[in-house]
VMD Tcl script that draws the C-alpha trace (Angstrom):
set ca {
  {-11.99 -22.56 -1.29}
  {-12.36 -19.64 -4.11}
  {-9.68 -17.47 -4.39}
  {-9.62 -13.81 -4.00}
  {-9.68 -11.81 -7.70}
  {-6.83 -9.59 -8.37}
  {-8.99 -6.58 -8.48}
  {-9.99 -7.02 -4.71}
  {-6.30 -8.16 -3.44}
  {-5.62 -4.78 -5.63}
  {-7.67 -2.31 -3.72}
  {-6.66 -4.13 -0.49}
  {-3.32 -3.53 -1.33}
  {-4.17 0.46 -2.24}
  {-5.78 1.32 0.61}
  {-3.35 0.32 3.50}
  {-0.73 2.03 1.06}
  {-3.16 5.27 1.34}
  {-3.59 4.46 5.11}
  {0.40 4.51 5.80}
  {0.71 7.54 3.36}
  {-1.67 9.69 5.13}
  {-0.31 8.67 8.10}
  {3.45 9.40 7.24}
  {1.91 13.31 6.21}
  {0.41 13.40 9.80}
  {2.98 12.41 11.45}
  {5.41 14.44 9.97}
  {3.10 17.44 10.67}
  {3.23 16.30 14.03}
  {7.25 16.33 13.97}
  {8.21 12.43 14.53}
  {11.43 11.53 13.56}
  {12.54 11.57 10.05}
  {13.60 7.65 9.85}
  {9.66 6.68 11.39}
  {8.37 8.93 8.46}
  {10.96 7.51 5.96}
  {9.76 3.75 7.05}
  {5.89 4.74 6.57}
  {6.99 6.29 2.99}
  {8.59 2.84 1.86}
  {5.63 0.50 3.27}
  {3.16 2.62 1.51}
  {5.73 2.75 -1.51}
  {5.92 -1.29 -1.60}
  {1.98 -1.84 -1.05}
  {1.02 0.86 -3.59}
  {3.88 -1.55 -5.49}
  {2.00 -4.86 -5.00}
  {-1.49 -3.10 -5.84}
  {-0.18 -1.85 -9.32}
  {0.99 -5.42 -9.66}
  {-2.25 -6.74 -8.84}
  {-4.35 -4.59 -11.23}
  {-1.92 -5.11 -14.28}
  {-2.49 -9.38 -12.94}
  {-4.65 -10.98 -14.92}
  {-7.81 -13.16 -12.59}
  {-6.19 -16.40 -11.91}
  {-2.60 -15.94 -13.19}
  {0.28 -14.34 -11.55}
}
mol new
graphics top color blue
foreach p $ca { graphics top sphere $p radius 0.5 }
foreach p [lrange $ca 0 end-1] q [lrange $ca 1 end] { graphics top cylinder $p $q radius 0.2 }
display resetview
């Protein structure tokens, strides 16, 4: 089985980050609670983590 390149695993990793940013902003628009927001900021915050790590990876090595 072939293995995913980092670039893909990369923008995979970017866009849920986006997706949980964007919806931390709406729902904080809306007026959730503060600690729901919070947790949304940190999961985008660690994907947006792993996809810098995955563009800086070189194809192949970790």
């Amino acid at each position: 089985m072939k293995r995913l390149s980092s670039r893909w695993l990369a923008w995979w990793y970017f866009t849920i980050a986006l997706g949980f940013a964007l919806l931390a902003v709406n729902r904080a628009i809306i007026g959730e609670k503060f600690w729901l927001i919070a947790l949304r900021v940190i999961l985008a915050l660690g994907f947006g983590t792993l996809s810098l790590m995955e563009f800086r990876a070189k194809d192949g090595r970790r």
